[in-house]
KELUM-131653 format. One record per residue: residue in three letters; chain; x, y, z of N, C-alpha, C in turn; residue number from 1. Coordinates in steps of 0.05 Angstrom, whole numbers. Layout:
REM KELUM-131653
[Ala, A, [X, Y, Z], [X, Y, Z], [X, Y, Z], NUM];
...
END
This chain:
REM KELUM-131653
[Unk, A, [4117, 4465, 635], [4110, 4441, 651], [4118, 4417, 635], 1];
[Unk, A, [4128, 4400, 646], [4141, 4374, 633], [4112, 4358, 619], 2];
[Unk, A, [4110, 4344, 599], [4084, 4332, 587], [4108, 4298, 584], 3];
[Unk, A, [4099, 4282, 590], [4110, 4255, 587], [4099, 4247, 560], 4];
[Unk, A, [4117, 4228, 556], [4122, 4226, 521], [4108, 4197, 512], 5];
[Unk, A, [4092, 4186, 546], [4078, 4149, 541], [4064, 4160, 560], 6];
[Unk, A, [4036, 4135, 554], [4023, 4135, 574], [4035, 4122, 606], 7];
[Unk, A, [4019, 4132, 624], [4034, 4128, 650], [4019, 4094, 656], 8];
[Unk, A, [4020, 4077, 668], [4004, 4057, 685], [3983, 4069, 701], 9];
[Unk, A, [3963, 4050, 707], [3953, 4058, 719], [3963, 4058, 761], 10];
[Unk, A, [3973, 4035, 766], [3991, 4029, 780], [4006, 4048, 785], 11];
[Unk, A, [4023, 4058, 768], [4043, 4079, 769], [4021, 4105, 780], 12];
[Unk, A, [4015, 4113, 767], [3992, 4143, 773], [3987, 4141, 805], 13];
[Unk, A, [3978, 4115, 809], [3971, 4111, 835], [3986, 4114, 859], 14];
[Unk, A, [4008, 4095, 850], [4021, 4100, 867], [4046, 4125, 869], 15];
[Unk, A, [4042, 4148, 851], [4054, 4167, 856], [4038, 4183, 865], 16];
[Unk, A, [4005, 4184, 862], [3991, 4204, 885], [3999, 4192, 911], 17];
[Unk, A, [4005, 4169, 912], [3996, 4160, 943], [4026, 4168, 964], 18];
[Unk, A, [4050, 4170, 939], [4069, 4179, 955], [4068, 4210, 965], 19];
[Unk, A, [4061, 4231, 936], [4046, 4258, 945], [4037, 4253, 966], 20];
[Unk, A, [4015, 4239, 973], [3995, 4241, 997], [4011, 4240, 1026], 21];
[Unk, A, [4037, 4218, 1019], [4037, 4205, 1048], [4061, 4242, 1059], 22];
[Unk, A, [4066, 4254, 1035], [4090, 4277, 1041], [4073, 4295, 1042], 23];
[Unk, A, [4052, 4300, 1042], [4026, 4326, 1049], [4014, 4312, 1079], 24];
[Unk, A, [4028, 4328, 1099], [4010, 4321, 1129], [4009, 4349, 1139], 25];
[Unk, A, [3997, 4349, 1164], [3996, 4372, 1168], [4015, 4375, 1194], 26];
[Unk, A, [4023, 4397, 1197], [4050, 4408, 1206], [4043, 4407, 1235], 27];
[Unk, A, [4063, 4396, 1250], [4058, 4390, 1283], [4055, 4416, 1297], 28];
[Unk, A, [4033, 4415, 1313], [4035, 4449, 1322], [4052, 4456, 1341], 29];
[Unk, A, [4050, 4478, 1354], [4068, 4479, 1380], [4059, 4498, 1395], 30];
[Unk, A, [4049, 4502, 1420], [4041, 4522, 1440], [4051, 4547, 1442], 31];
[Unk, A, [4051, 4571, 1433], [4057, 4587, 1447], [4043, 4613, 1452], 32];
[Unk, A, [4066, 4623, 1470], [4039, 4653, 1485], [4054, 4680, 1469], 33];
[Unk, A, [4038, 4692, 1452], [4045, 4721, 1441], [4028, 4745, 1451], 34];
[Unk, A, [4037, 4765, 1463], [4022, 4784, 1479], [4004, 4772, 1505], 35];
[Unk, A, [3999, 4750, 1513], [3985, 4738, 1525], [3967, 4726, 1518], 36];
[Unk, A, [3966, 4724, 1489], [3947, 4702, 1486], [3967, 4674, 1474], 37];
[Unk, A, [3945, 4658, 1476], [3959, 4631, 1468], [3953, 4614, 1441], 38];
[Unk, A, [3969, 4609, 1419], [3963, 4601, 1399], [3982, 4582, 1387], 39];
[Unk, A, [3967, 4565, 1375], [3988, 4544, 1365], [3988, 4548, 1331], 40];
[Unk, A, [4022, 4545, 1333], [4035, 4552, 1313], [4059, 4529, 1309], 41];
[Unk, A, [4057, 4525, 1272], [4067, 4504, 1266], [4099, 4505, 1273], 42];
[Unk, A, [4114, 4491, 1278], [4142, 4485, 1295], [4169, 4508, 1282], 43];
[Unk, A, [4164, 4499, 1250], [4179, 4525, 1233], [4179, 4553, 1237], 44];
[Unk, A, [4150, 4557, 1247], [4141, 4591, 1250], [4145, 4600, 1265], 45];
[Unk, A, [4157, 4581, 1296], [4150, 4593, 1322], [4163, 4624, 1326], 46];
[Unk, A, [4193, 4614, 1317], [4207, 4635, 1321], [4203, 4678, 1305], 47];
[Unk, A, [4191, 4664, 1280], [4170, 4690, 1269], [4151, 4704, 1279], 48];
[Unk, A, [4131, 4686, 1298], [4111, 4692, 1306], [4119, 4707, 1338], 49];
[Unk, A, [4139, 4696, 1348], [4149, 4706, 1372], [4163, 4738, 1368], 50];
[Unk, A, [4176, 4743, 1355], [4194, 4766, 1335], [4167, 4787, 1324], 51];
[Unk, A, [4146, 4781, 1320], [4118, 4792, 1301], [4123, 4800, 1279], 52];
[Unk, A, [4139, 4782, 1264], [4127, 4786, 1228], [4117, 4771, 1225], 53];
END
């Protein structure tokens, strides 16, 4: 793991969680029906979950 070689700002710290934060959301869902039931599943998976792995 990388260890930085100065202290960071406090400013800086901050505003690098806050960019983490704004790139952590949660994943848009999407409707669909597998065997007949209906479940929402995030937009990437649909096609997995339709297939059943």
């Amino acid at each position: 793991m990388a260890v930085p070689k100065r202290q960071m700002s406090r400013s800086n710290t901050r505003t690098r969680r806050a960019a983490w934060m704004a790139k952590a959301r949660v994943p848009d869902l999407v409707p669909i029906t597998v065997d007949g039931e209906r479940k929402l599943v995030p937009r990437k998976l649909v096609r997995h979950y339709q297939r059943g792995l």
